[in-house]
C-alpha positions as CSV (number, residue, x, y, z in Angstrom):
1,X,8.5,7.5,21.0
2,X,7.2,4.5,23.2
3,X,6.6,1.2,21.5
4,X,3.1,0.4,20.9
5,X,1.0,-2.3,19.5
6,X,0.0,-2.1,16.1
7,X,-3.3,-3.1,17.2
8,X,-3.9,0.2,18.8
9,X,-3.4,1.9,15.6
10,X,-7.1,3.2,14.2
11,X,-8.0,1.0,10.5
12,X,-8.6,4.2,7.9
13,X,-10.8,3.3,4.9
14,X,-8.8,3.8,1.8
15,X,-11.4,5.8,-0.2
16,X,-9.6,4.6,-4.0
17,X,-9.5,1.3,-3.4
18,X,-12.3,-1.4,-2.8
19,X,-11.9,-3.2,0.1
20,X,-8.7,-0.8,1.4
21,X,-7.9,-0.1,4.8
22,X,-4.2,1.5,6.4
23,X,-3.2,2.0,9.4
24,X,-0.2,5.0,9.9
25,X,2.1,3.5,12.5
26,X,4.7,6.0,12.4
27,X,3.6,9.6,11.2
28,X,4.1,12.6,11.2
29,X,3.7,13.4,14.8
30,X,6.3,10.6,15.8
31,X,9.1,10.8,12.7
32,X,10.3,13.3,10.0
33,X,12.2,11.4,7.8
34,X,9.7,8.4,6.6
35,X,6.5,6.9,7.6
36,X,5.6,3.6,8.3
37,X,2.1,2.6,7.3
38,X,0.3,-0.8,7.1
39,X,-2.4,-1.4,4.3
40,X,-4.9,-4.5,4.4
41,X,-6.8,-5.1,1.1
42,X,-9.6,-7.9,1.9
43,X,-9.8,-10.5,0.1
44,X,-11.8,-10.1,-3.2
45,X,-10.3,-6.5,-2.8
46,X,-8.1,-4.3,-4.9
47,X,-6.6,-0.8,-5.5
48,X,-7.1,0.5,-9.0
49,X,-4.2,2.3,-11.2
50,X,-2.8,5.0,-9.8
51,X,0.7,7.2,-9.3
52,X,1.8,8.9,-6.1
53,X,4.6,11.4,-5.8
54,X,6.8,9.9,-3.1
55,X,8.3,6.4,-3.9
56,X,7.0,3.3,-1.7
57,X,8.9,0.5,0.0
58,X,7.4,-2.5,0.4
59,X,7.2,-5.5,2.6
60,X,4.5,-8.1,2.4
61,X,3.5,-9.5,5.1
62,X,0.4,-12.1,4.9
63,X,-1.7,-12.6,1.9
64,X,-1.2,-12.8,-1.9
65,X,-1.3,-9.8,-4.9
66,X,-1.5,-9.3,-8.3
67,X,0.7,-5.7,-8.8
68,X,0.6,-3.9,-11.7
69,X,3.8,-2.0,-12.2
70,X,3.8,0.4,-15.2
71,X,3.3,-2.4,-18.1
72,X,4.8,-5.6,-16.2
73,X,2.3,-7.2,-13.4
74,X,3.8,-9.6,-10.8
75,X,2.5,-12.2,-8.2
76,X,3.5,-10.9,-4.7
77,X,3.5,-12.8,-1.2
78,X,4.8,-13.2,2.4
79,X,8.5,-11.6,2.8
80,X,8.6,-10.1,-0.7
81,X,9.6,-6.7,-1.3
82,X,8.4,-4.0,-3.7
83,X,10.1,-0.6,-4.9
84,X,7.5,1.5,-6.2
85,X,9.5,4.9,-8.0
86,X,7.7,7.7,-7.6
87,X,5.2,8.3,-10.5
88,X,4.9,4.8,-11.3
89,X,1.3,3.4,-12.2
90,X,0.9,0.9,-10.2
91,X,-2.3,-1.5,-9.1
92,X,-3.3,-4.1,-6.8
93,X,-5.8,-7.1,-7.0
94,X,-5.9,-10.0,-4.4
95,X,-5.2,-13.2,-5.1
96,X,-6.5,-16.2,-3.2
97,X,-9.0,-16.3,-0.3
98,X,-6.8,-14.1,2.6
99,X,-6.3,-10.4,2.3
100,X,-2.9,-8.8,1.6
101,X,-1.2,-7.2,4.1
102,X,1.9,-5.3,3.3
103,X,4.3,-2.5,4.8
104,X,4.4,0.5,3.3
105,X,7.2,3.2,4.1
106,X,7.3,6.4,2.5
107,X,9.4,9.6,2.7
108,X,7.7,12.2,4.8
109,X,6.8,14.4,1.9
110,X,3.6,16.3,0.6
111,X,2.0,12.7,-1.9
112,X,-1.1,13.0,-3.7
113,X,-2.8,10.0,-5.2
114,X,-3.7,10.1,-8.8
115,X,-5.9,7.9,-10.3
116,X,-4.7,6.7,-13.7
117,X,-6.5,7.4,-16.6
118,X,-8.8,4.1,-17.2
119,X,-8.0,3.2,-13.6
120,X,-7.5,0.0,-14.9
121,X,-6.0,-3.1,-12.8
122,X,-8.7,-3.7,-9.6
């Protein structure tokens, strides 16, 4: 695969959240083991409780979070990393006047968002 910029890669509305937008920088036409994607919640923007099948790592790049994780919910920002196990519930709310911006990589598996009874969290 060639490098490219980031900025080339298409902004997908995430339908679930409010405010949610991800790019896929590295799919399924370019890897096989993971994918890369990039998600941007706006400020005033959030991602209610949900699980996915595939476990998520993490890397924030700009911004600041609430996250909910199962029970426990944690302040996130620049260069902090989050493990998200597969079937956790898990939530976002921004914090502060700048969107979040993380990293998200994921094995290249079937994943199917579920919305958490309640969906509470955003």
């Amino acid at each position: 695969m060639e490098p490219r910029h980031a900025g080339e890669v298409e902004w997908t509305a995430v339908p679930a959240g409010t405010g949610t937008w991800m790019q896929v920088l590295i799919g399924p036409t370019q890897a096989s083991g993971f994918f890369m994607r990039r998600f941007r919640i706006d400020a005033g923007g959030s991602m209610p409780a949900h699980t996915n099948q595939v476990e998520h790592e993490q890397f924030v790049l700009a911004g600041r979070a609430a996250v909910g994780l199962g029970a426990r919910v944690f302040e996130v920002g620049p260069e902090d990393v989050l493990f998200i196990p597969a079937g956790a519930i898990h939530w976002y709310r921004t914090v502060g006047q700048d969107a979040f911006v993380f990293l998200c990589l994921v094995p290249a598996a079937l994943d199917r968002i579920q919305l958490a009874d309640g969906a509470a969290g955003s």
